[in-house]
C-alpha positions in Angstrom: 80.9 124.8 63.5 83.8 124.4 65.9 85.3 120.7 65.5 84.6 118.4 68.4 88.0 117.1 70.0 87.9 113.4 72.5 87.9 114.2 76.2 90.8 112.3 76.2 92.9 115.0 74.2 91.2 118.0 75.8 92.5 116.3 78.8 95.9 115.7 78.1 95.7 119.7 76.7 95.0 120.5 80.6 97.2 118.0 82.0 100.1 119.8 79.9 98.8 123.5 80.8 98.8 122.3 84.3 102.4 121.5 83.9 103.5 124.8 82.3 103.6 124.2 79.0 103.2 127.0 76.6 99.9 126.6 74.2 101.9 126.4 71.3 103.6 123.5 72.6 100.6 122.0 73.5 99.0 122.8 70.3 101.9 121.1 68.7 102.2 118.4 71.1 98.5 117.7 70.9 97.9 118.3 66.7 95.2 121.2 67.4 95.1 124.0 66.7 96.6 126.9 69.2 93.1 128.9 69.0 91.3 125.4 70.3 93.7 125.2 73.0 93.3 128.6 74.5 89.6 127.6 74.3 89.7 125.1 76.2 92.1 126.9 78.6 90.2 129.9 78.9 87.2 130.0 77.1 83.7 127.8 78.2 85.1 124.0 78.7 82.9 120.9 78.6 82.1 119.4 82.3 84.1 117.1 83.5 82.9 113.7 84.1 80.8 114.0 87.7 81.0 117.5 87.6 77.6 117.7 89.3 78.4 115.8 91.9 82.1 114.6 92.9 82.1 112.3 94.8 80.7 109.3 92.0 83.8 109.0 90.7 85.1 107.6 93.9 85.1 103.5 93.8 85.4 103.4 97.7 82.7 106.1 98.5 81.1 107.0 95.9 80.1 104.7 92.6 83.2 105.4 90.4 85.6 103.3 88.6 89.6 103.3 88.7 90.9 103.4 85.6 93.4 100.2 86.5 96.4 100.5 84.6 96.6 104.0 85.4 96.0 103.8 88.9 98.4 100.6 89.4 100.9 103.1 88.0 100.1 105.7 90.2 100.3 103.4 93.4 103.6 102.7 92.2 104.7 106.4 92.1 102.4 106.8 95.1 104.4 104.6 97.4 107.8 105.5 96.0 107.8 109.4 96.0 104.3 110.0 97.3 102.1 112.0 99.8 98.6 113.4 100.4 98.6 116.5 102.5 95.6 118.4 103.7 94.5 122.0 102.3 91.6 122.3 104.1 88.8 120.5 106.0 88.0 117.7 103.7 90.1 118.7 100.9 93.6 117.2 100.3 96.4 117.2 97.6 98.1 114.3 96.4 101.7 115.1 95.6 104.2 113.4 93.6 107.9 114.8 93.8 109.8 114.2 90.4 113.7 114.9 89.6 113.8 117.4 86.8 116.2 115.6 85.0 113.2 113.3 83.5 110.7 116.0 82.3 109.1 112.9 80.7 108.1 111.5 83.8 106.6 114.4 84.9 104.0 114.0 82.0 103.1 110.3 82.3 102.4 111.1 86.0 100.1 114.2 85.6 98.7 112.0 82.9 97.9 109.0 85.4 96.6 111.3 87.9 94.2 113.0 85.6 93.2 109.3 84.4 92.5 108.4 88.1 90.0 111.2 89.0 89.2 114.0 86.9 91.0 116.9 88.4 93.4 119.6 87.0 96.8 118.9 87.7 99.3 121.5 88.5 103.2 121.4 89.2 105.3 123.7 92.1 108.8 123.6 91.4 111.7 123.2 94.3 115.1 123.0 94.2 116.1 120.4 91.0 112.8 118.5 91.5 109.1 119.4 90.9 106.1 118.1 92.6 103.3 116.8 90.6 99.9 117.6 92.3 95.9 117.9 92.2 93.2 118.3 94.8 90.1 116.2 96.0 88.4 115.2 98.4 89.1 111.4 97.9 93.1 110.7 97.8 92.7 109.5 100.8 90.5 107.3 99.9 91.8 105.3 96.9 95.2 105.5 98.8 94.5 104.3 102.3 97.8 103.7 103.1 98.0 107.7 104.1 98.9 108.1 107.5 101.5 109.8 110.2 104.7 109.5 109.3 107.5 108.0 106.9 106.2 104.8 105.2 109.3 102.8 106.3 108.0 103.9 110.4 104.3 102.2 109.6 102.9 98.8 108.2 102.1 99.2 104.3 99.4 96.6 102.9 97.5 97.0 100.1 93.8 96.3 100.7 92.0 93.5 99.0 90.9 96.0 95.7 94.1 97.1 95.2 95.6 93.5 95.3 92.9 92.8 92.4 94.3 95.9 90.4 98.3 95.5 90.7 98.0 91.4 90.1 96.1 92.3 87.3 98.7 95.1 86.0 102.0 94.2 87.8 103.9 95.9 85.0 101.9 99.6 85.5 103.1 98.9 89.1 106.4 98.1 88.6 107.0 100.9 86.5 105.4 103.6 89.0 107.7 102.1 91.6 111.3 102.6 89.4 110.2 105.5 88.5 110.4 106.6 91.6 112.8 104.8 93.5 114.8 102.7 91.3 116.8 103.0 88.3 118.4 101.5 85.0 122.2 102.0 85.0 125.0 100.6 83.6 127.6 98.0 85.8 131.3 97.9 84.1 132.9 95.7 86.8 136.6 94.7 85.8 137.2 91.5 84.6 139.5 88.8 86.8 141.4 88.0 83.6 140.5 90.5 81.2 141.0 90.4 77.3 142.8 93.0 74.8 139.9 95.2 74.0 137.2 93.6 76.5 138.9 94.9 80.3 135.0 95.9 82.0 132.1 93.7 81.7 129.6 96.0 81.0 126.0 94.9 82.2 122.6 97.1 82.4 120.5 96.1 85.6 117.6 97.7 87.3 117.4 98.5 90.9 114.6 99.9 93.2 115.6 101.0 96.7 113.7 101.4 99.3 113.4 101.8 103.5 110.1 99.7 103.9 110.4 96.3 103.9 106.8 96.3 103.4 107.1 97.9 99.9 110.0 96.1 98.8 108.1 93.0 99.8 105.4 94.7 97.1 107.6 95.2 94.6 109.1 91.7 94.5 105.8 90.1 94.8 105.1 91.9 91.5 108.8 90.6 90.0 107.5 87.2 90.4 104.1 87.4 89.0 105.5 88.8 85.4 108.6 85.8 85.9 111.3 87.9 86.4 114.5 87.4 88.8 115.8 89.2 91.6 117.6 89.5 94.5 117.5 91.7 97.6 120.2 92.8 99.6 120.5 95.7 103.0 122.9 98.7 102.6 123.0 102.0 104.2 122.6 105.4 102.6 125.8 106.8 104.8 127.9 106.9 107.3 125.5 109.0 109.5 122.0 107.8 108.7 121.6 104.3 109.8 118.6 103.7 108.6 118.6 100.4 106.4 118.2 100.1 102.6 116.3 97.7 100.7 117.9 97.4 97.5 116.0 95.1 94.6 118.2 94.0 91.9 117.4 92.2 88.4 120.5 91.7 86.7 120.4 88.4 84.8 120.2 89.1 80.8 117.1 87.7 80.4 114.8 89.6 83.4 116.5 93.0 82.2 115.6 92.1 78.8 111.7 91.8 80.3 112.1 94.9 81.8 112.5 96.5 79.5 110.0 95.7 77.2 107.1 97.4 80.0 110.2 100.2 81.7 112.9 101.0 80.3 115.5 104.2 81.1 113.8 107.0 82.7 113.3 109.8 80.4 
């Protein structure tokens, strides 16, 4: 009798396939075997959960449930790198554009996604990113804040249920939003007087940057509710586009020392 594997791993098996991995690297990946893989790739799958009919496992139209953590982190990607395009009456795509230089993003992504509603995810490359996507008939729903336009030209609020969700997990949202817009680097700033052997202070801080001040105003709002420091300032991403920059800093020892406890570099 063939072994029964968790949804949860067959899942993760698809999620990866989705993303072009090879089935012996999912096998590996996974600790299957490669013949259960290309079972569940190509042979006769189990249903996936509302398979008969799709729209239950909508919260907003349907009588589904968001898996929270996963879905405060995909907000946070969402309204950092995000849009929902339409492939047909009805049916849209949510896309996630990723740099490729953090393949492990990339993963944890299609793995929120997949989390959120159980669709297959797939990946179309571009020039040195990749967009993380899958279908339904409900991104629209569960992200309302779809609509015509940049995000920075429109209002962004969050409606009441997913207030509930990111107060709840304001560390799954904070993530999602620097991995997408922000960062961990490294400052070395010289020192005013500096000593033999010590001539840069060298700092890590986190920044997310962003055009909406209606985001940014999210992302701090989250800052404050897991007690860590910040402070905003307005640049300009060049000398010919005017458009102003929101730019969140944490920089105090402490707050990056939170941060990264729940973040951390990208990877």
């Amino acid at each position: 009798m063939r072994p029964m594997h968790a949804r949860a791993l067959v899942d993760k098996a698809l999620t990866l396939h989705g993303l072009g991995w090879t089935q012996r690297r999912i096998a590996r990946e996974c600790g299957v075997s490669q013949t259960a893989v290309s079972h569940w790739i190509n042979g006769r799958r189990r249903s996936m959960p509302g398979d008969g009919d799709r729209g239950v496992y909508c919260p907003v139209c349907g009588d589904g449930r968001l898996a929270p953590r996963a879905y405060a982190y995909l907000l946070g990607l969402y309204l950092g790198d995000g849009y929902i395009g339409a492939i047909r009456r009805g049916v849209d795509y949510l896309s996630i554009v990723c740099c490729d230089t953090w393949p492990g993003l990339m993963v944890e992504c299609a793995t929120a996604m997949a989390a959120v509603f159980p669709v297959t995810v797939f990946q179309v490359r571009r020039q040195g990113c990749t967009e993380i996507k899958a279908t339904s008939k409900h991104w629209r729903c569960v992200f309302p804040q779809h609509g015509p336009g940049k995000k920075h030209e429109r209002r962004i609020a969050l409606e009441s249920w997913q207030r509930e969700i990111v107060d709840a997990h304001p560390k799954e949202f904070l993530r999602g939003l620097i991995h997408s817009d922000g960062i961990r680097v490294v400052n070395r700033v010289r020192r005013k007087r500096p000593r033999p052997g010590a001539e840069f202070h060298v700092y890590p801080r986190y920044q997310f940057t962003n055009a909406s001040s209606d985001i940014v105003a999210l992302c701090t709002r989250a800052l404050d509710r897991v007690g860590v420091d910040w402070r905003t300032h307005v640049t300009r991403r060049d000398r010919e586009d005017l458009r102003p920059l929101h730019v969140v800093s944490v920089s105090r020892r402490e707050a990056v020392a939170a941060m990264d406890t729940f973040v951390g570099p990208k990877y």
